[in-house]
C-alpha positions as CSV (number, residue, x, y, z in Angstrom):
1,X,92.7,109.1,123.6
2,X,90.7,106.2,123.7
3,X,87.8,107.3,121.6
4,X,90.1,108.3,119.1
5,X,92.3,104.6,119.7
6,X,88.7,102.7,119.1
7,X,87.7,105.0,116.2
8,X,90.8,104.2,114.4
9,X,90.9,100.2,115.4
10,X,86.9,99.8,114.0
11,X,87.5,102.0,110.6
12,X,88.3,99.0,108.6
13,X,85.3,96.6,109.5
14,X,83.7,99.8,109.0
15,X,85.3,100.2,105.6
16,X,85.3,97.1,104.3
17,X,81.3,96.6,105.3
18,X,80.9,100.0,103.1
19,X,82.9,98.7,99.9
20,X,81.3,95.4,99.9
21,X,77.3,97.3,100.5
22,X,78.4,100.0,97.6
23,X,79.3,97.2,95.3
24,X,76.1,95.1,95.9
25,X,74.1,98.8,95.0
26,X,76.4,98.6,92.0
27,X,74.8,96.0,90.4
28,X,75.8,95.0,86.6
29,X,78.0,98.5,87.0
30,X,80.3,97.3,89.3
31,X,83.2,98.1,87.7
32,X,82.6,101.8,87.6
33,X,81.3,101.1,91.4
34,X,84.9,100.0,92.0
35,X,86.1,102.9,90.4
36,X,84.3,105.3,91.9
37,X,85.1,104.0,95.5
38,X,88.8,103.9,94.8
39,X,88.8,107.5,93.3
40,X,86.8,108.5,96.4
41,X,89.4,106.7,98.5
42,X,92.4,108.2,97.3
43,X,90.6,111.7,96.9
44,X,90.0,111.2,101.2
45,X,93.7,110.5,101.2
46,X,95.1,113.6,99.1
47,X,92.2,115.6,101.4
48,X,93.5,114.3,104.6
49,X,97.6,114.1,103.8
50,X,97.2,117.7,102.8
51,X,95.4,119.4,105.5
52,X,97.6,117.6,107.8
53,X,100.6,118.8,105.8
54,X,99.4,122.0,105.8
55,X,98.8,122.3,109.9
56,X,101.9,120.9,110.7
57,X,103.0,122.3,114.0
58,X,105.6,119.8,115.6
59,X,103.0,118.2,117.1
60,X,100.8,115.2,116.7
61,X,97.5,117.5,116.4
62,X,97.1,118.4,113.2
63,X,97.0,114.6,112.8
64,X,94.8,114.2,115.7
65,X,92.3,116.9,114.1
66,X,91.8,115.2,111.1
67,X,91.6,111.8,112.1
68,X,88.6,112.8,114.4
69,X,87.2,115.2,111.6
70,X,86.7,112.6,108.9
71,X,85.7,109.8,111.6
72,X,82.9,112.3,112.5
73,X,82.0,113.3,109.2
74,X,81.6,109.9,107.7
């Protein structure tokens, strides 16, 4: 559990470090930069919410199984 505890607590330095180097790349396009990271964003979110909708089991696992999925993947 403490992986998974430190995984979770460095996502948004990890996050915010990503948005800020995406926008830079951007260039005079950043506002289609921005858009594209937010639809990416909330696309992760629909993914994530769904799958863990989906598994639900009475447990915390399904939770646990996507958390360390997309942590892994990114």
């Amino acid at each position: 559990m403490i992986p998974l505890r430190f995984a979770i607590a460095t996502l948004d330095f990890i996050c915010a470090n990503a948005a800020a180097i995406a926008m830079a790349a951007s260039g005079q396009y950043s506002g289609v930069g921005s858009a594209l990271t937010g639809v990416f964003q909330f696309g992760c979110a629909f993914l994530v919410s769904s799958l863990v909708a989906a598994g639900q089991n009475g447990t915390s696992l399904p939770d646990d199984y996507c958390c360390c999925g997309f942590r892994h993947a990114g």
